[in-house]
C-alpha positions as CSV (number, residue, x, y, z in Angstrom):
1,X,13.7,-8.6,-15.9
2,X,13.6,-10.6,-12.3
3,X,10.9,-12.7,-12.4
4,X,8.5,-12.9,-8.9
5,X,10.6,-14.0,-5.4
6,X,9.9,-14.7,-2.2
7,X,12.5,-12.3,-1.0
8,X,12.2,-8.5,1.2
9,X,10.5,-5.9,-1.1
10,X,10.8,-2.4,-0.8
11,X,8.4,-0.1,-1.6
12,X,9.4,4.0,-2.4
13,X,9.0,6.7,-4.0
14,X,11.4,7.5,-6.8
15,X,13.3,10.4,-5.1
16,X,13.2,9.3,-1.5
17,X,16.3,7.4,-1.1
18,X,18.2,9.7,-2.9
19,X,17.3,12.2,-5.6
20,X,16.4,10.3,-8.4
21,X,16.3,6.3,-9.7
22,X,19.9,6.7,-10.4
23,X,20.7,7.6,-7.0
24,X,18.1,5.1,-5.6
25,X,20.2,2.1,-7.7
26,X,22.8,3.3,-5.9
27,X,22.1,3.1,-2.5
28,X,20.2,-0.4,-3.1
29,X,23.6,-1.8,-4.2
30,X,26.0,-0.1,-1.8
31,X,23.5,-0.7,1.2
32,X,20.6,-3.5,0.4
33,X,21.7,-5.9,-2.3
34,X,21.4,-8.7,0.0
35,X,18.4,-7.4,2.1
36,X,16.3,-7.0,-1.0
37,X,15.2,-9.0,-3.9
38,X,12.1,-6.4,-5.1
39,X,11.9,-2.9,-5.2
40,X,7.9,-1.1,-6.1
41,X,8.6,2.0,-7.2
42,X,5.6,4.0,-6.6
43,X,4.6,6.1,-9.4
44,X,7.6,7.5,-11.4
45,X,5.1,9.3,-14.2
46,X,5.0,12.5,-15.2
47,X,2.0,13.8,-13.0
48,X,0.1,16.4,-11.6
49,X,-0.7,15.7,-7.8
50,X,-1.1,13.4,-5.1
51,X,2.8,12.7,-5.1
52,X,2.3,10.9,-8.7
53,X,-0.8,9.2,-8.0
54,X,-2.6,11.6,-10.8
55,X,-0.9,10.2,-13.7
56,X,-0.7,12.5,-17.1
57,X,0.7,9.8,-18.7
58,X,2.5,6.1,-18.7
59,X,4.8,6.4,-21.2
60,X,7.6,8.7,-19.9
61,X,9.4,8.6,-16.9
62,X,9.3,11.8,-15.2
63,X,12.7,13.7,-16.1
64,X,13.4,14.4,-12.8
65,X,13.9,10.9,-11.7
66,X,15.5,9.7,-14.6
67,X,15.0,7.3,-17.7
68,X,13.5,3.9,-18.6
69,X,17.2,2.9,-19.2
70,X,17.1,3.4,-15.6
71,X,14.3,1.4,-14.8
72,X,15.8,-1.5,-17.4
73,X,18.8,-1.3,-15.3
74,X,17.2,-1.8,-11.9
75,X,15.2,-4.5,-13.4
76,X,18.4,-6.4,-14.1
77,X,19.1,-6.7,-10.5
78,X,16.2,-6.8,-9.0
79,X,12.4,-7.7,-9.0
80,X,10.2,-4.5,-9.7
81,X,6.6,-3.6,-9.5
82,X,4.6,-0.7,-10.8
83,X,1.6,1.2,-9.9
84,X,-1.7,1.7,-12.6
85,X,-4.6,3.5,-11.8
86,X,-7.3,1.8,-13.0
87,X,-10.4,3.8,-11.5
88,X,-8.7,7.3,-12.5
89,X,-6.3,9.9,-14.9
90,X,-5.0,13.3,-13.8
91,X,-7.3,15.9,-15.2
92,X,-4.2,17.2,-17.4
93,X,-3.9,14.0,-19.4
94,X,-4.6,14.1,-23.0
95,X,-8.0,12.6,-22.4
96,X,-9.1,14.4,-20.5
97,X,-7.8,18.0,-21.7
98,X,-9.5,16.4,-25.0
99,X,-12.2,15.6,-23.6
100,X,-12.4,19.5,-21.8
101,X,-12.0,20.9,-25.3
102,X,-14.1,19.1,-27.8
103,X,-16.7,18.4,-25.2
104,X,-19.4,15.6,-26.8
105,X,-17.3,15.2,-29.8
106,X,-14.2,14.5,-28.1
107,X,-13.1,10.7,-29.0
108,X,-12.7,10.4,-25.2
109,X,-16.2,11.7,-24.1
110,X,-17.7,8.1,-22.8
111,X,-14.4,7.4,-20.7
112,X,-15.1,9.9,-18.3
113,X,-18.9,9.3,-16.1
114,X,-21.0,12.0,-16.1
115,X,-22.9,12.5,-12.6
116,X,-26.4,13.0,-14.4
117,X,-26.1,10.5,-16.8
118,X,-24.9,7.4,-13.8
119,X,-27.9,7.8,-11.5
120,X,-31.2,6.3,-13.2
121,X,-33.0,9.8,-12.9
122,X,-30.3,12.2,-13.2
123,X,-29.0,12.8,-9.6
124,X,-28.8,10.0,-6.5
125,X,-31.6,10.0,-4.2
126,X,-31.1,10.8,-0.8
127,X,-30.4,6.7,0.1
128,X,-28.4,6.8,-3.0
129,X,-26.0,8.9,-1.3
130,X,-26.2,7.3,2.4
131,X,-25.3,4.2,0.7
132,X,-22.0,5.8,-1.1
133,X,-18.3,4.8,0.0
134,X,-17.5,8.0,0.2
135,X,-13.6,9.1,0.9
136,X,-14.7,13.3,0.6
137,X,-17.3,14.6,2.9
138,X,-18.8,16.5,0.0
139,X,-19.7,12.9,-1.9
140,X,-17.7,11.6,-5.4
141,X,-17.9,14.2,-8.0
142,X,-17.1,17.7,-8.9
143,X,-18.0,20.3,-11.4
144,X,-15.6,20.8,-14.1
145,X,-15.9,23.6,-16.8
146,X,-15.2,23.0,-20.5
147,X,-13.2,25.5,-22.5
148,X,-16.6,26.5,-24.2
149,X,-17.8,27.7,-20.7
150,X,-20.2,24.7,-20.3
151,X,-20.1,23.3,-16.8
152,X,-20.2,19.2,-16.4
153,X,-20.7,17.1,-13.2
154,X,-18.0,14.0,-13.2
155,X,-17.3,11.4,-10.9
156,X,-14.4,12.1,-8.9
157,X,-13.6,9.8,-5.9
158,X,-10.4,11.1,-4.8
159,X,-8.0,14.7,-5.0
160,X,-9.2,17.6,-7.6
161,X,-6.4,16.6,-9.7
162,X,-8.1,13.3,-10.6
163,X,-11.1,12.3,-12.4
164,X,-12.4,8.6,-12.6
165,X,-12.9,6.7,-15.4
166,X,-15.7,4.1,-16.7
167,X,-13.7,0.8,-17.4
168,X,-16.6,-0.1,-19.9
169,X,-16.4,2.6,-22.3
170,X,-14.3,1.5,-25.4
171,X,-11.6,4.5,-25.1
172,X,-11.0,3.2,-21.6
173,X,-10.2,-0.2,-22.7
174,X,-8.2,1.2,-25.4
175,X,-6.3,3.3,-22.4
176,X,-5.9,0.2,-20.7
177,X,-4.4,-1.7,-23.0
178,X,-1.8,0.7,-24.7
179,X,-0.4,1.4,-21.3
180,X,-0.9,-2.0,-19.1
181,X,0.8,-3.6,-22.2
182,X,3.7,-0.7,-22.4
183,X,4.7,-1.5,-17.9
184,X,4.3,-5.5,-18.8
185,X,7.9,-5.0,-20.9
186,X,9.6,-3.6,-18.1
187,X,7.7,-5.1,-15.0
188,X,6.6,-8.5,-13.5
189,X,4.3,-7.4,-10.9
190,X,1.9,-4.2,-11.5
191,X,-0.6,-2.7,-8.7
192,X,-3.5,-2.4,-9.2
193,X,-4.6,1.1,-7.5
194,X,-7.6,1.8,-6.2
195,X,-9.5,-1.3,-7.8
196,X,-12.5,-1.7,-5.6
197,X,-13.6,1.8,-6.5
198,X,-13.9,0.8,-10.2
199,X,-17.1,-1.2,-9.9
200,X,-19.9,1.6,-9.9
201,X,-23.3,0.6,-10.3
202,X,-26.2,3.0,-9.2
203,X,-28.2,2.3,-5.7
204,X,-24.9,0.5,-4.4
205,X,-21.9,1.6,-2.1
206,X,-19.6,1.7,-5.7
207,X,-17.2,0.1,-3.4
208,X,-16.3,-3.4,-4.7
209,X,-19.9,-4.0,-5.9
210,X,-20.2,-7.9,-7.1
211,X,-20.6,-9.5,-9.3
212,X,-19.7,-5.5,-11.1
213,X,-16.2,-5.7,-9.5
214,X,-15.2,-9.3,-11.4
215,X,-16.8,-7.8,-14.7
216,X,-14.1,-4.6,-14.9
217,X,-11.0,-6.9,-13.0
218,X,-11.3,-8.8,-16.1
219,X,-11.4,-6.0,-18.7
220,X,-8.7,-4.8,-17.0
221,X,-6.4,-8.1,-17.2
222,X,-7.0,-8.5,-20.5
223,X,-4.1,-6.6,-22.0
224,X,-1.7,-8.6,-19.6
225,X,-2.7,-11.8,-21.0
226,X,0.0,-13.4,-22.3
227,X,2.8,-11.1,-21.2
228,X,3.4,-13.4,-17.8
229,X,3.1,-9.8,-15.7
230,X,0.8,-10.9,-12.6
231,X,-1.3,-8.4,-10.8
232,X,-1.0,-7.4,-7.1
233,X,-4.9,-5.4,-5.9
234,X,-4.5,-3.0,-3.6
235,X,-7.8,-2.5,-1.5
236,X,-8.3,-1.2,2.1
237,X,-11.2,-2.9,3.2
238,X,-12.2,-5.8,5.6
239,X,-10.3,-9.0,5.3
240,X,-13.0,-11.1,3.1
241,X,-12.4,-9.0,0.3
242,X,-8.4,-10.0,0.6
243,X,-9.6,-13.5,0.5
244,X,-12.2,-13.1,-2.4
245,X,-9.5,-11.2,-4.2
246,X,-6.5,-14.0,-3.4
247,X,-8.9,-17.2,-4.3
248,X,-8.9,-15.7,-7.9
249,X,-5.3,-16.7,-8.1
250,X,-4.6,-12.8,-7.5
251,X,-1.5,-11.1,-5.6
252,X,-3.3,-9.4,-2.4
253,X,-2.1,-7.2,1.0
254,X,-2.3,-7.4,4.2
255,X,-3.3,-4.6,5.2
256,X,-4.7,-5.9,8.5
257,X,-1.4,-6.8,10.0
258,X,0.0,-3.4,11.2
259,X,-3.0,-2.2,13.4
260,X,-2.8,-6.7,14.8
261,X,1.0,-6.0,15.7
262,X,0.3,-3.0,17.4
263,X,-2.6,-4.1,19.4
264,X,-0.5,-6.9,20.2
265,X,2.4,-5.1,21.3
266,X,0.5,-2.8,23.2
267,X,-1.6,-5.2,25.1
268,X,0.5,-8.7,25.4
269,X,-2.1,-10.2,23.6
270,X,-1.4,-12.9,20.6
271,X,-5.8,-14.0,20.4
272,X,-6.2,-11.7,17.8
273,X,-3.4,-11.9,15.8
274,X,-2.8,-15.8,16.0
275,X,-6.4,-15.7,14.7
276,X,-5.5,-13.7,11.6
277,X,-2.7,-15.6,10.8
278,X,-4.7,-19.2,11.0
279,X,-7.1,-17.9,8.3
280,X,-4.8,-15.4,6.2
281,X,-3.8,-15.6,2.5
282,X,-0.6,-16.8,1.4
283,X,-0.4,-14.8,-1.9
284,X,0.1,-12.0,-0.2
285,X,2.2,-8.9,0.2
286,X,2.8,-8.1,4.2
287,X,2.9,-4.7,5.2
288,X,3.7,-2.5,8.8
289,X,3.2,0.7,6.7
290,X,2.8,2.4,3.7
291,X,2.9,5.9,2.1
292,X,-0.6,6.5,2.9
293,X,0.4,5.8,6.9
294,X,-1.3,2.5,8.7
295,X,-4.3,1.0,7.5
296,X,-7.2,0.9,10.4
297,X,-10.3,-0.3,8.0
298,X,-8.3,-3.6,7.5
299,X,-8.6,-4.5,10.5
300,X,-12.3,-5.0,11.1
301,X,-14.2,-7.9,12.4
302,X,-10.3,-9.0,13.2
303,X,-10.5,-6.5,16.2
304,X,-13.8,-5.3,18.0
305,X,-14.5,-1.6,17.3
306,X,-13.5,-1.0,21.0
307,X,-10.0,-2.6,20.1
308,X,-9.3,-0.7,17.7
309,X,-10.2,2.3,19.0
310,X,-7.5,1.8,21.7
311,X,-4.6,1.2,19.2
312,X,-5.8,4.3,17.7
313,X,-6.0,6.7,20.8
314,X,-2.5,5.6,21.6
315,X,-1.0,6.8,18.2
316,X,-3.0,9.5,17.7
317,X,-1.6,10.3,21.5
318,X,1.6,10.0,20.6
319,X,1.6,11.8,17.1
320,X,-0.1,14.3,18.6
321,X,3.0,15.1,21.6
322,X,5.1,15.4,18.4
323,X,2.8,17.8,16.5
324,X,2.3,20.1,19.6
325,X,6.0,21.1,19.5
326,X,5.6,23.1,16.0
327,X,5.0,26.3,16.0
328,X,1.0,27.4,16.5
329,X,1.0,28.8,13.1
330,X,1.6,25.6,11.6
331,X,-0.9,23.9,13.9
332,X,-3.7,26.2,12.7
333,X,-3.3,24.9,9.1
334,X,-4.6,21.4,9.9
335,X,-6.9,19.7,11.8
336,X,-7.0,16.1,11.2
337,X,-4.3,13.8,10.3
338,X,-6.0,10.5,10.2
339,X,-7.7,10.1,7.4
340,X,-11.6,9.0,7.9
341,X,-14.1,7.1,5.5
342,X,-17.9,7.1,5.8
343,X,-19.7,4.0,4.8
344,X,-23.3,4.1,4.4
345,X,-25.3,5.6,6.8
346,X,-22.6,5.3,9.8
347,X,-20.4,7.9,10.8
348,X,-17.0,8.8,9.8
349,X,-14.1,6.3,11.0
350,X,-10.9,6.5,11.0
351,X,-9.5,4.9,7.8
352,X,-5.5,4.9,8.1
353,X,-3.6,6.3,11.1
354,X,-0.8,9.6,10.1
355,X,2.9,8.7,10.7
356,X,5.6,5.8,10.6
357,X,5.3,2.8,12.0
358,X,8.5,3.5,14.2
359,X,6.5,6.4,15.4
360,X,3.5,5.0,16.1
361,X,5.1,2.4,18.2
362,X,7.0,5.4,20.2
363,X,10.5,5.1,18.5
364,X,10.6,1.6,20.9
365,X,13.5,-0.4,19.1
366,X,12.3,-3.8,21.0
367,X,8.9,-4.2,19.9
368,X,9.7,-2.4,16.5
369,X,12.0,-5.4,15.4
370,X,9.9,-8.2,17.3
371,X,7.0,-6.6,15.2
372,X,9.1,-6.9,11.7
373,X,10.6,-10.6,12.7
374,X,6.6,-11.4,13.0
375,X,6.4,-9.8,9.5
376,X,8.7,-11.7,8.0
377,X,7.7,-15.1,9.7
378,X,4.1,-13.8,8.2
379,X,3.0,-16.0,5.3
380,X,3.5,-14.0,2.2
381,X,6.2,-11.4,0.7
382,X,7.2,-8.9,3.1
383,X,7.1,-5.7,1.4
384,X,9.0,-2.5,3.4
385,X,7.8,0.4,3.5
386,X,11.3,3.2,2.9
387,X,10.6,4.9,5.5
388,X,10.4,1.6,7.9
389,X,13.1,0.3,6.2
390,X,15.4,3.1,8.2
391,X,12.5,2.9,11.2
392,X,12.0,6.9,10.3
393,X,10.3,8.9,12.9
394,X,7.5,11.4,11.8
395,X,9.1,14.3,10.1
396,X,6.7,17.0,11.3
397,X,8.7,19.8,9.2
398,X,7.1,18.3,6.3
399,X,3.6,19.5,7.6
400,X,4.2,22.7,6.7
401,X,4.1,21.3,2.7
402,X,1.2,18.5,3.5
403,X,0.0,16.7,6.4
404,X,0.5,13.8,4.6
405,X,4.0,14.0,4.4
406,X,4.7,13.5,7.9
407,X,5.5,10.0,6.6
408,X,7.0,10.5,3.5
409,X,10.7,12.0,4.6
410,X,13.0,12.2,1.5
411,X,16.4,10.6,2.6
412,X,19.7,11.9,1.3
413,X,22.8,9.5,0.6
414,X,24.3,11.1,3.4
415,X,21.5,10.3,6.0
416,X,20.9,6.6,4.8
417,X,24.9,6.2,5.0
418,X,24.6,7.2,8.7
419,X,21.4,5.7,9.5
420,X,22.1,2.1,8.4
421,X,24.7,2.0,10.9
422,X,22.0,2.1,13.5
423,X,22.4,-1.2,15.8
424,X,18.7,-2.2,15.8
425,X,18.7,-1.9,12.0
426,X,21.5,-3.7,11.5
427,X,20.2,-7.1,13.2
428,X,17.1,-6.2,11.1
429,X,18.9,-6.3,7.8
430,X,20.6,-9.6,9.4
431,X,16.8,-11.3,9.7
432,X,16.2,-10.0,6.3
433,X,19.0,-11.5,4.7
434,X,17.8,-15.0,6.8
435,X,14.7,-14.4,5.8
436,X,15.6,-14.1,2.1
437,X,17.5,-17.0,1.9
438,X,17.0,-20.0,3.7
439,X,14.5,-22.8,1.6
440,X,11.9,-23.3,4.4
441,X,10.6,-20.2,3.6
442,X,8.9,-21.7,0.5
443,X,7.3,-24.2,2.3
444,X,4.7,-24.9,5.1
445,X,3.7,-22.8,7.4
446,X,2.4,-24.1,10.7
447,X,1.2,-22.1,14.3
448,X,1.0,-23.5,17.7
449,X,-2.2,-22.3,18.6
450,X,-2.1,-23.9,21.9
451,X,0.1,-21.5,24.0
452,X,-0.8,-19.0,26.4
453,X,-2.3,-15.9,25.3
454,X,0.7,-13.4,24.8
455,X,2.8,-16.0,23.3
456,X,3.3,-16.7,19.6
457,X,5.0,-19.9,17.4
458,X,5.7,-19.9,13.5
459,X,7.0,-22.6,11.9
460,X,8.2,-22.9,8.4
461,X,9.4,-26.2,6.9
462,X,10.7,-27.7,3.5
463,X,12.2,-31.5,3.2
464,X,14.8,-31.0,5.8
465,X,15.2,-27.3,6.4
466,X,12.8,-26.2,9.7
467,X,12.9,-22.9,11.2
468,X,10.6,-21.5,13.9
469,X,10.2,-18.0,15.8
470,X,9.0,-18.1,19.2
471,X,8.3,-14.3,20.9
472,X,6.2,-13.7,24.0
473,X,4.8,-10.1,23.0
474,X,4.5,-9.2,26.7
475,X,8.4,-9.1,27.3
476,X,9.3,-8.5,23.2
477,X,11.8,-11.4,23.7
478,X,12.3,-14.0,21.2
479,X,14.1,-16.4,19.5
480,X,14.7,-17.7,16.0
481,X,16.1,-21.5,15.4
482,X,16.9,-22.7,12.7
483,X,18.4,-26.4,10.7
484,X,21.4,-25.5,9.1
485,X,22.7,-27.7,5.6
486,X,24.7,-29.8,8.2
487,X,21.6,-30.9,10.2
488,X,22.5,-28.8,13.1
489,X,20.6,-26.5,15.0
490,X,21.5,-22.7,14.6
491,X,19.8,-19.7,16.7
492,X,19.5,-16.1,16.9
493,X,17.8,-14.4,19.9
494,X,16.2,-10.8,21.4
């Protein structure tokens, strides 16, 4: 098992670069055994929805993709991370099936939160439910129907294939620990899904509630103690919470970066962005994208709401000249792409953008490989997206499955072996093999917050090595020095 490295991750699904885990070892070696040093496979579980984020159960790998001997062998090779849901289960687990048949006397009754019994007099007040983080328009829960006919009102925060779970309730801890302890033999790094939506306490937005959300963090790290697996939170929110997360010694995002980079590229401007990267954490996991699309949320009190808004017009702009081409009877079947979140009593926003980040940026190779150097030159890991690691335009064909598969294109052998030979993705493999290797990178970071707006300086040193990116975002030219072993100075330039 690869322990932690500061080294390119990727991030995919189990059957998107190739068919299966087999197939996905395979292309790794032939094409990225240099480029790569991590690989998070996103959920590889037998499940029932949401692409395998609604979990039946931890202990088998899906059949489709393959074996835990597969697994064992990628883990030989390279780091690997896992996702766990902490806040829910698929409604087809055990648990909850038990839980569906025995009703009360089901050994799994208090691990599931029933609506009536969470709110102090049976059902939220009207400023209860203002004051929800609400992801559905039609609020958190949903009535499910026992097998003896009796109907039950359960929290459900996300898809109808997933219930949430109380992390208080003995059988949850007992979940936790027979499974978190299980992914510890095989994996160094485990995500934490969907954490912030764990600490539930009535009158509240249930959304990374303190000091709730420290209480139910630390039931769930208790089964890792001891097994040296660290913990990486994944959380879409504004960038204190990162930093709250990351000063409890935890792995964190950034999340915020992608919508920066684009507001950057777009405009010339480097205010915002230098700001960010003055104040970010540096146990952190970078990002451009991810399988959910391009986090907008993160991004706040970074940007002004006006800001934002502008990056977003100009990719919803250009995802929508793609989705206009399809034919009318696919149009009819959706109407929004971007996914929106309602906090409190404001109105909906726009919570992630649809699409690649290639896309989004209107397929521009110049500012798409400025915008990854940045990323890499970006304290933390830089984790890769599949998708951006082939700089994968929006596969609108997909729509007529999901809308949220416009970013989530499954790749054959055959089109990875042709798309890797792509010029502009071959100098990006050639930064990432830099990046991956030369010692600065583990040491200080320093920005020259004195240049011109529009411009941008990174610096990395250790003991003798120095290396330093220097881009002006208006032009997307730029140019990367470096001190070899010799002493002498070595560049690469746009």
């Amino acid at each position: 098992m690869q322990p932690i490295k500061n080294q390119c991750m990727l991030i995919t699904y189990a059957n998107s670069m190739g068919r299966n885990l087999g197939e996905l070892e395979q292309v790794l070696d032939t094409y990225f055994s240099r480029e790569l040093g991590g690989v998070h496979i996103l959920p590889f579980y037998p499940s029932s929805g949401d692409r395998g984020f609604a979990v039946i159960e931890y202990d088998r790998v899906d059949p489709a993709f393959g074996s835990w001997d597969n697994i064992r062998s990628l883990s030989e090779k390279y780091l690997l991370a896992a996702d766990f849901m902490l806040n829910h289960v698929s409604i087809r687990s055990k648990e909850f099936r038990d839980y569906m048949k025995n009703g009360d006397a089901s050994p799994y009754r208090d691990m599931f939160i029933r609506w009536e019994e969470f709110w102090p007099e049976g059902a939220p007040t009207e400023s209860d439910l203002m004051a929800l983080y609400s992801r559905k328009p039609q609020g958190p829960s949903k009535v499910f129907t026992r097998d003896d006919g009796t109907e039950v009102r359960l929290w459900n925060t996300f898809y109808d294939e997933q219930v949430d779970i109380d992390a208080h309730a003995q059988a949850t801890k007992d979940y936790y620990n027979r499974n978190l302890k299980h992914l510890a033999s095989y994996f160094p790094l485990i995500r934490f899904d969907a954490l912030a939506y764990l600490s539930k306490v009535p009158g509240t937005s249930c959304f990374f509630v303190e000091p709730e959300i420290w209480e139910v963090l630390d039931i769930s790290l208790e089964p890792l103690k001891g097994t040296g697996t660290q913990v990486l939170a994944e959380i879409h929110e504004q960038y204190h919470i990162q930093k709250a997360i990351a000063e409890q010694g935890h792995w964190v995002y950034d999340f915020a970066l992608p919508l920066l980079l684009l507001h950057s590229l777009q405009t010339g401007r480097t205010d915002r962005l230098r700001h960010w990267l003055k104040i970010c954490p540096h146990n952190q996991f970078t990002t451009l994208d991810t399988h959910d699309g391009i986090g907008v949320v993160d991004a706040a009190l970074l940007m002004t709401d006006e800001e934002m808004d502008q990056v977003c017009e100009v990719v919803s702009a250009r995802f929508q000249e793609g989705w206009s081409q399809l034919p009318k009877d696919v149009q009819s079947r959706f109407t929004m792409f971007n996914s929106q979140i309602r906090k409190g009593e404001t109105k909906a926003k726009v919570y992630q953008l649809a699409g690649t980040f290639y896309s989004a940026m209107g397929e521009d190779d110049d500012g798409y490989l400025l915008a990854r150097i940045v990323q890499f030159f970006t304290p933390g890991i830089p984790q890769i997206y599949y998708v951006g690691l082939l700089a994968g335009v929006n596969d609108f064909d997909a729509l007529v499955e999901s809308p949220r598969d416009v970013n989530r294109h499954n790749y054959t052998i055959d089109e990875i072996a042709a798309r890797v030979q792509y010029p502009m993705l071959q100098r990006m493999y050639e930064i990432m093999r830099f990046r991956n290797n030369y010692p600065a990178f583990d040491g200080a970071f320093t920005l020259d917050d004195t240049l011109e707006n529009g411009l941008l300086d990174m610096t990395w040193t250790k003991e003798n090595y120095r290396t330093t990116l220097r881009a002006d975002l208006r032009t997307k030219e730029w140019t990367i020095t470096w001190v070899d072993e010799a002493g002498a100075v070595q560049q690469m330039h746009s």
